[in-house]
TORKOL-4160 file (C-alpha; in steps of 0.2 Angstrom, whole numbers, padded with zeros to 4 digits, m for minus):
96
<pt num="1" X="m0024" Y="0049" Z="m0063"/>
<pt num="2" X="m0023" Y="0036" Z="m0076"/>
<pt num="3" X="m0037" Y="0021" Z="m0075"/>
<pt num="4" X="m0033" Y="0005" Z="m0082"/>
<pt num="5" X="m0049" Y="m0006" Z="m0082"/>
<pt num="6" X="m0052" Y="m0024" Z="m0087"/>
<pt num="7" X="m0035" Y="m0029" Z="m0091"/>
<pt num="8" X="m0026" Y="m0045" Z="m0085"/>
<pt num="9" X="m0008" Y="m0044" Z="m0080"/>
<pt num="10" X="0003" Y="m0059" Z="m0079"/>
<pt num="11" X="0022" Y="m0062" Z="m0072"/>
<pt num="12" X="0024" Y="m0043" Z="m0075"/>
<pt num="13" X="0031" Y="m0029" Z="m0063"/>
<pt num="14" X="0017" Y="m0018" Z="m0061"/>
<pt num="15" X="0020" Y="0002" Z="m0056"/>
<pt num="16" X="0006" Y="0009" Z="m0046"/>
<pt num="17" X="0008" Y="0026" Z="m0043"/>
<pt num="18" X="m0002" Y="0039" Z="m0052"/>
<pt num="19" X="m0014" Y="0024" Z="m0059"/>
<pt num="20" X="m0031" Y="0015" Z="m0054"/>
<pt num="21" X="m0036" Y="0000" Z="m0058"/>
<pt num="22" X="m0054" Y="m0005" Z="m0059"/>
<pt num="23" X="m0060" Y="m0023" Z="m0061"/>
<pt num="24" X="m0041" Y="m0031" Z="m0066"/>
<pt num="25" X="m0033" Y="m0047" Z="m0062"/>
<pt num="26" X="m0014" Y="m0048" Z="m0056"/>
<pt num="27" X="m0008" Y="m0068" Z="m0058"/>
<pt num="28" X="0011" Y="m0068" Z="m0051"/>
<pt num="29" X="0017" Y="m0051" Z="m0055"/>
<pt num="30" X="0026" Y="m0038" Z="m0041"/>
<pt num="31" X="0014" Y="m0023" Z="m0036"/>
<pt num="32" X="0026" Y="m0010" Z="m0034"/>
<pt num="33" X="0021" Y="0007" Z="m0024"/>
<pt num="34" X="0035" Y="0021" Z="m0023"/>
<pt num="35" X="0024" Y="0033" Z="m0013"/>
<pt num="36" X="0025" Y="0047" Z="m0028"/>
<pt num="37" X="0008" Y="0048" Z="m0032"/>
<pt num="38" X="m0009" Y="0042" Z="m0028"/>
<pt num="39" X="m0015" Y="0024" Z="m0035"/>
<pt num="40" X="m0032" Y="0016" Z="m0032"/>
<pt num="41" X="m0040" Y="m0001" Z="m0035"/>
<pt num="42" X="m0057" Y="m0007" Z="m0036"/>
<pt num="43" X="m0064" Y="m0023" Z="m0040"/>
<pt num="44" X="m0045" Y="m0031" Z="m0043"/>
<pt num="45" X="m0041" Y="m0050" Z="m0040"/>
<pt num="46" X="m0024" Y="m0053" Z="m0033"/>
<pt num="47" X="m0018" Y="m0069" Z="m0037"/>
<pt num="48" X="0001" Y="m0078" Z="m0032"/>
<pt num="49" X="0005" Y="m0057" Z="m0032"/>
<pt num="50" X="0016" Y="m0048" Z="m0021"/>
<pt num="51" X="0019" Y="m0029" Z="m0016"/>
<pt num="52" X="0035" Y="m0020" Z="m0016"/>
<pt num="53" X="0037" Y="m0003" Z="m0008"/>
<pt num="54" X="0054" Y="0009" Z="m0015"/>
<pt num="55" X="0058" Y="0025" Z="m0013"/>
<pt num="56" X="0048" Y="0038" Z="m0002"/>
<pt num="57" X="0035" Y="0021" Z="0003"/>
<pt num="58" X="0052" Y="0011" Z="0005"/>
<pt num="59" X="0056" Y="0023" Z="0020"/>
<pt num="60" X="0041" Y="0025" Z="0027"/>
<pt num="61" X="0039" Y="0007" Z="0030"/>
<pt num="62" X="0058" Y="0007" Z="0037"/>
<pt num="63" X="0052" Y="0020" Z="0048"/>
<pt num="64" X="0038" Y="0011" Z="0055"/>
<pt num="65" X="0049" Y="m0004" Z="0059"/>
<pt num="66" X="0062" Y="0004" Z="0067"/>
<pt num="67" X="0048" Y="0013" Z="0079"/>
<pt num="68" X="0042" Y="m0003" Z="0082"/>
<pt num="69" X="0057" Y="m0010" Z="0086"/>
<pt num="70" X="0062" Y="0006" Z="0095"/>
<pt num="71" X="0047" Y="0004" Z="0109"/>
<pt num="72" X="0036" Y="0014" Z="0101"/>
<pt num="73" X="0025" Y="m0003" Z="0096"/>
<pt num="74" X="0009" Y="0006" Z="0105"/>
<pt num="75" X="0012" Y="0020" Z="0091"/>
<pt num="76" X="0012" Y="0008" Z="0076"/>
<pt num="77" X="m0001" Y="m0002" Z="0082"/>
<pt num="78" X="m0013" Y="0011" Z="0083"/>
<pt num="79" X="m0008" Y="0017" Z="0067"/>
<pt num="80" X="m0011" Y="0001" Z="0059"/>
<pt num="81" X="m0027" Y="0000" Z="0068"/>
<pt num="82" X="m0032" Y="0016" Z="0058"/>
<pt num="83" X="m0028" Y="0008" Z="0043"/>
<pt num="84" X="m0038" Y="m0008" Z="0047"/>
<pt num="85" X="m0051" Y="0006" Z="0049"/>
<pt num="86" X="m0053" Y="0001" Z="0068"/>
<pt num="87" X="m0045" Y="0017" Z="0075"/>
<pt num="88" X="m0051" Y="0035" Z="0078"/>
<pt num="89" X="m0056" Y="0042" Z="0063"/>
<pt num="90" X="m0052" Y="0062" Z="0066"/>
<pt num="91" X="m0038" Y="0060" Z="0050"/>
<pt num="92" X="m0024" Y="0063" Z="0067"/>
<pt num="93" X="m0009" Y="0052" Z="0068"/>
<pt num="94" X="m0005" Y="0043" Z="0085"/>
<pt num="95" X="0002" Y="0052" Z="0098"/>
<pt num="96" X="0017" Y="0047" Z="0106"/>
C-alpha cells in the first residue's frame, strides 16, 4: 500500500484505494473509495470534503439501502452498530 504523508490537498478528486494517508489535510476535494483495495487514514483533517463510493463500494452501499428499505432495518442497524464499534465483536455479520 502506498503512504502519502503530510501532504495538503485542495479542490482535488482524491482516489483512496490501495493508499494511506498519514497526518494530511483534505480542504473541499471529493474522497472517492471504489472498494478495490484497502486505504487507511491516520491523523488526517477533513475540511468542506466529501466521500464518493463507485464500483464494488457503490454496490455495497445500494445493497445496504435496499435491505433497509426492504425491512431488514434490524440488519443494517446492527451492522452499522459494528462499524460505530458498538456491536459484537466476533468479526460475524448480522444474522437475518
Amino acid at each position: 500500500m502506498q503512504t502519502i504523508e503530510n501532504q495538503t490537498f485542495t479542490g482535488k478528486r482524491i482516489p483512496l484505494d490501495g493508499t494511506q494517508f498519514v497526518n494530511c489535510t483534505f480542504e473541499r476535494c471529493v474522497l472517492v473509495f471504489r472498494g478495490e483495495d484497502g486505504t487507511a487514514m491516520q491523523g488526517c483533517q477533513i475540511h468542506e470534503t466529501g466521500f464518493v463510493f463507485e464500483g464494488s463500494a457503490a454496490k455495497t452501499i445500494e445493497l445496504m439501502a435496499a435491505m433497509h428499505q426492504g425491512g431488514f432495518q434490524e440488519m443494517v442497524e446492527a451492522t452499522i452498530a459494528t462499524i460505530r464499534g458498538e456491536g459484537p465483536q466476533d468479526g460475524g455479520a448480522a444474522q437475518a
